[in-house]
C-alpha positions in Angstrom: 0.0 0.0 0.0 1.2 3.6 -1.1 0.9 6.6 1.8 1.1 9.9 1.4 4.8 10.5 2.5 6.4 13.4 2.8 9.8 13.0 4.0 11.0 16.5 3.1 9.1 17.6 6.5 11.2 17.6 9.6 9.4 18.2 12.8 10.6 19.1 15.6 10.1 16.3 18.4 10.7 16.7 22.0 10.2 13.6 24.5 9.4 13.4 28.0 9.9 10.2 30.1 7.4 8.8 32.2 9.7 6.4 34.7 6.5 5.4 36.5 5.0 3.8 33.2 8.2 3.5 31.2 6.3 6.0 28.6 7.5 8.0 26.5 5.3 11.8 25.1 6.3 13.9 22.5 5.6 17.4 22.0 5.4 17.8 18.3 6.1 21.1 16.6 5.8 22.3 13.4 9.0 23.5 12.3 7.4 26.7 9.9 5.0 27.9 12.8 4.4 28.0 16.5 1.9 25.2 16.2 2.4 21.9 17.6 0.7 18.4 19.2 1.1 16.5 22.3 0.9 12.6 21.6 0.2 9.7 24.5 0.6 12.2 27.7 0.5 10.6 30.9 -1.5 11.8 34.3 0.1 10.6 37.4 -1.8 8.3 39.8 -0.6 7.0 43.6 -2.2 3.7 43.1 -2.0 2.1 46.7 -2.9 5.9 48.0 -5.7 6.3 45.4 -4.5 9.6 44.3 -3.8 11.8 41.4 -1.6 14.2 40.3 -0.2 16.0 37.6 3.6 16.2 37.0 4.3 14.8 33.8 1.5 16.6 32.0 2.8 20.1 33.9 6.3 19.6 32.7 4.9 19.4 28.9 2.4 22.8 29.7 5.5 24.2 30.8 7.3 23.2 27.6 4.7 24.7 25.5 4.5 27.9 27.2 7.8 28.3 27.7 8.7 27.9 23.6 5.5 30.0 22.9 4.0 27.5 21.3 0.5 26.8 20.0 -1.2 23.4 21.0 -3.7 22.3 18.7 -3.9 18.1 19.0 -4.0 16.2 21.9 -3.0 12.7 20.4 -3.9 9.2 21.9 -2.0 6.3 19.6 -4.7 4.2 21.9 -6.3 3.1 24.7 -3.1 2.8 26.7 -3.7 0.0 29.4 -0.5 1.0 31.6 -0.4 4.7 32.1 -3.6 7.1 32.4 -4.0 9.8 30.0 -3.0 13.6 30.9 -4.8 15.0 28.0 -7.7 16.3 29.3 -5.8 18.2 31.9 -3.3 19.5 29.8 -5.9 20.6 27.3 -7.8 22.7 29.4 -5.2 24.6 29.8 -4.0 25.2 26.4 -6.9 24.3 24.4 -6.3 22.0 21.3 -8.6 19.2 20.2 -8.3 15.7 21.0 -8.4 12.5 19.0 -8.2 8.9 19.0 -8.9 5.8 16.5 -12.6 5.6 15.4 -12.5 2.1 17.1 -12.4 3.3 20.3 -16.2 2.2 20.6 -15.2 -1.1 20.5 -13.0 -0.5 23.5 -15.9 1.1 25.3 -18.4 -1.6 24.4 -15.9 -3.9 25.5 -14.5 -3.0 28.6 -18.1 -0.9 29.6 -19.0 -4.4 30.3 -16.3 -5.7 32.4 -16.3 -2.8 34.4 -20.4 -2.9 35.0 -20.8 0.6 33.5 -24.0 2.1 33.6 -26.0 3.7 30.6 -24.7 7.1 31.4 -21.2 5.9 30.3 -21.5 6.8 26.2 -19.7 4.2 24.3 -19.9 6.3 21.2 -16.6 7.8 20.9 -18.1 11.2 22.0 -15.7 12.0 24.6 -13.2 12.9 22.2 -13.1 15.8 19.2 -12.0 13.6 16.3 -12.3 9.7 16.0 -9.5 8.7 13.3 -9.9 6.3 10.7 -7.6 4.8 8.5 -5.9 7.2 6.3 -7.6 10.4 7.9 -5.8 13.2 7.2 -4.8 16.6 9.6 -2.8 19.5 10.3 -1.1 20.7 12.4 0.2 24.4 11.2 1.5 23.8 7.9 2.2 19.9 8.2 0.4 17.0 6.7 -0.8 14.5 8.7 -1.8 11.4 8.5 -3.0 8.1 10.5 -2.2 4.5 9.7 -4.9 2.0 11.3 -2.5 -0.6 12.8 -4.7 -3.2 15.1 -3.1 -6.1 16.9 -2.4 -4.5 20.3 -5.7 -3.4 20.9 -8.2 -2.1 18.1 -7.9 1.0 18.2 -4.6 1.4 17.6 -3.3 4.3 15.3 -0.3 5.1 14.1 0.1 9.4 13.1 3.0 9.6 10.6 3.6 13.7 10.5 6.4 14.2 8.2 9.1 12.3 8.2 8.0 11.1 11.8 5.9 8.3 12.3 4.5 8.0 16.3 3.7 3.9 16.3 1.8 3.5 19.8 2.6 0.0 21.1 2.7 -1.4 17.8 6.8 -1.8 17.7 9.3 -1.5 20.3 12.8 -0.7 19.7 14.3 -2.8 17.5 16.3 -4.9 21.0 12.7 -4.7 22.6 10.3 -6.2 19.4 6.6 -6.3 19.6 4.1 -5.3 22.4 1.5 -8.0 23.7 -2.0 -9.0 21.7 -3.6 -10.5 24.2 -6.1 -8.2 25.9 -9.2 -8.0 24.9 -9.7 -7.1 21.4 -5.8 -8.4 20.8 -4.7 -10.3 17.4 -1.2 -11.3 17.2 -2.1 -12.1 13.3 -3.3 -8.2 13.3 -0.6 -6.6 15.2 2.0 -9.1 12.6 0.2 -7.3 9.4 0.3 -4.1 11.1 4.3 -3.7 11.4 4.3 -5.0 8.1 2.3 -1.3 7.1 5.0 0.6 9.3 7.9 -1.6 7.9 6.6 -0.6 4.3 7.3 3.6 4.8 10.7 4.6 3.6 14.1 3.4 5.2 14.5 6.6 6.3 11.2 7.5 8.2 12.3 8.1 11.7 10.3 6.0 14.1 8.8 6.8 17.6 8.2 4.6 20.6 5.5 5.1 23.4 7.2 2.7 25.3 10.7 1.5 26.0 12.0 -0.8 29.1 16.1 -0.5 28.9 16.7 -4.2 27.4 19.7 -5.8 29.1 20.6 -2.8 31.3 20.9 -0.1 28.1 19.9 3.2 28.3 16.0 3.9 27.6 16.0 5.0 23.9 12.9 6.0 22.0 13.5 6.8 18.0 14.8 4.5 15.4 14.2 3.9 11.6 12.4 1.5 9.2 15.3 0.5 8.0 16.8 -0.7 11.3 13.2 -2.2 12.2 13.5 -4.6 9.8 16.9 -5.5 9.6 17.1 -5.5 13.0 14.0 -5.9 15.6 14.0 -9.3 17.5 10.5 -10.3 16.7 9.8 -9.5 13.4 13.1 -8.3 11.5 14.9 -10.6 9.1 12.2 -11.7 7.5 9.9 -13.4 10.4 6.9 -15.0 8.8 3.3 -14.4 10.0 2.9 -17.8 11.1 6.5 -17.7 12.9 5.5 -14.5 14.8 1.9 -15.6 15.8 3.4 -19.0 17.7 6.2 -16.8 19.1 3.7 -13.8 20.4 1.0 -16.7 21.7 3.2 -18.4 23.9 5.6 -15.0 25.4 1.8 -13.6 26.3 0.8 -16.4 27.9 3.5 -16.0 30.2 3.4 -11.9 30.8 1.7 -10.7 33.9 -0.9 -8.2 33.3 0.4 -4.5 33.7 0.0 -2.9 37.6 -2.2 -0.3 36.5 -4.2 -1.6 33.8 -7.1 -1.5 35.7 -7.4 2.2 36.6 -6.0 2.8 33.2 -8.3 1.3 31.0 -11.6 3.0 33.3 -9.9 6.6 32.9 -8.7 6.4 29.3 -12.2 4.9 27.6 -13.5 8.0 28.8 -10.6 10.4 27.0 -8.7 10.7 30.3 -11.8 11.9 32.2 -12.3 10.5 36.0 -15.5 8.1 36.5 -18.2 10.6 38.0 -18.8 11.2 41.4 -21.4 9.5 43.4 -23.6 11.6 45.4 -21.3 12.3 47.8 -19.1 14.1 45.6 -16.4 11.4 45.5 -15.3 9.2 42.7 -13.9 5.6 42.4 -12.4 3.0 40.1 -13.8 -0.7 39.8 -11.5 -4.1 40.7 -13.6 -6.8 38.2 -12.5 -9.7 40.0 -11.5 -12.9 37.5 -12.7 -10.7 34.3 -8.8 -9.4 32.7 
């Protein structure tokens, strides 16, 4: 499949590191205006304390405010099931509209039912500006966009290739790190497989951008590589791994993996765009422990 690249566009990426959630954001500016985009920001959360706070997503309000900067996307690459989303924070402050893949309904229909959701949780995608579809197109300033549908982690999952800078989610890891996981609900290791294949068909050059990375064997936590080093290189699905090879190895290394430590407030905050479950009448608010369900 042929994408609309443009590889002549450089913009200008600055990352934050979450140590918490091992997650990386990116403030994402256009390098011919003041505008730029926040992708995958992270809200803090205490979890054995049950509070919340905001230090990751007020480092990158600082970043923007500092620079002078115009924000005007608030990015999710999904429905991140380790780390809770800092976008609605950060964008009311600074404004800027938020989007997602279209199939975050699925997500909603999906896990609205584990967590025993009531009808006044909208599993329409309406908690977000814009839901994304494959090959959607945007701006930001003077720059191109566009989004890549590339399922397999979860189904929602988008990747926003701005430039010659391609922001793949969970879908890849560093090239020493491989593949994320496809077994939560929704999952496909046949769908995430076909999905690289999409990133691993841009140019060699296109510069590649983790949300994650974990410090394999005791290296330093890295973020950006290439195409070109993906597939020569990455440990699951570089040298020429077949589909079938890949879908046995990913099977049997989930089956082993322990489910992430805050996966379950995660997924409750970030099907609703970030936003906190409502309060009960008392004016507090709480998260739900499914018990035997994940």
């Amino acid at each position: 499949m042929s994408y609309p690249v443009d590889m002549e566009t450089r913009p200008d990426v600055t990352a934050f590191f979450d140590d918490a959630s091992n997650t990386i954001s990116y403030v994402v500016r256009d390098p011919d205006s003041q505008s730029c985009a926040v992708i995958d920001s992270v809200m803090d959360i205490d979890y054995a304390a049950g509070r919340i706070s905001y230090d990751h997503a007020d480092q990158i309000i600082a970043f923007i405010r500092d620079n002078g900067l115009d924000l005007e996307w608030l990015i999710e690459t999904h429905v991140h099931a380790d780390h809770l989303s800092g976008a609605p924070y950060i964008q009311s402050r600074l404004g800027g509209l938020l989007g997602i893949g279209r199939n975050i309904t699925l997500i909603q229909e999906m896990f609205g039912k584990i967590f025993n959701e009531g009808t006044e949780f909208q599993r329409d995608g309406s908690q977000f500006d814009r839901l994304f579809v494959d090959q959607d197109r945007y701006k930001i300033g003077t720059m191109e966009c566009f989004v890549i549908h590339t399922p397999g982690h979860t189904p929602a999952c988008m990747t926003h290739v701005i430039g010659n800078a391609a922001f793949v989610g969970d879908t890849l890891f560093m090239p020493d790190g491989g593949s994320a996981r496809a077994d939560f609900p929704g999952g496909d290791a046949g769908e995430l497989y076909d999905s690289i294949q999409k990133l691993l068909s841009l140019p060699d050059d296109m510069r590649l951008f983790m949300c994650h990375d974990y410090g394999p064997n005791g290296r330093e936590i890295r973020w950006e590589t290439t195409v070109a080093e993906e597939r020569a290189q990455n440990i699951h699905v570089g040298g020429g791994t077949t589909r079938e090879e890949f879908i046995h190895f990913r099977t049997e290394r989930d089956a082993a993996l322990a489910m992430p430590r805050l996966i379950i407030p995660s997924l409750q905050v970030n099907m609703r765009a970030g936003e906190l479950p409502q309060p009960d009448e008392t004016g507090k608010r709480y998260l739900k422990v499914p018990l035997n369900e994940l």
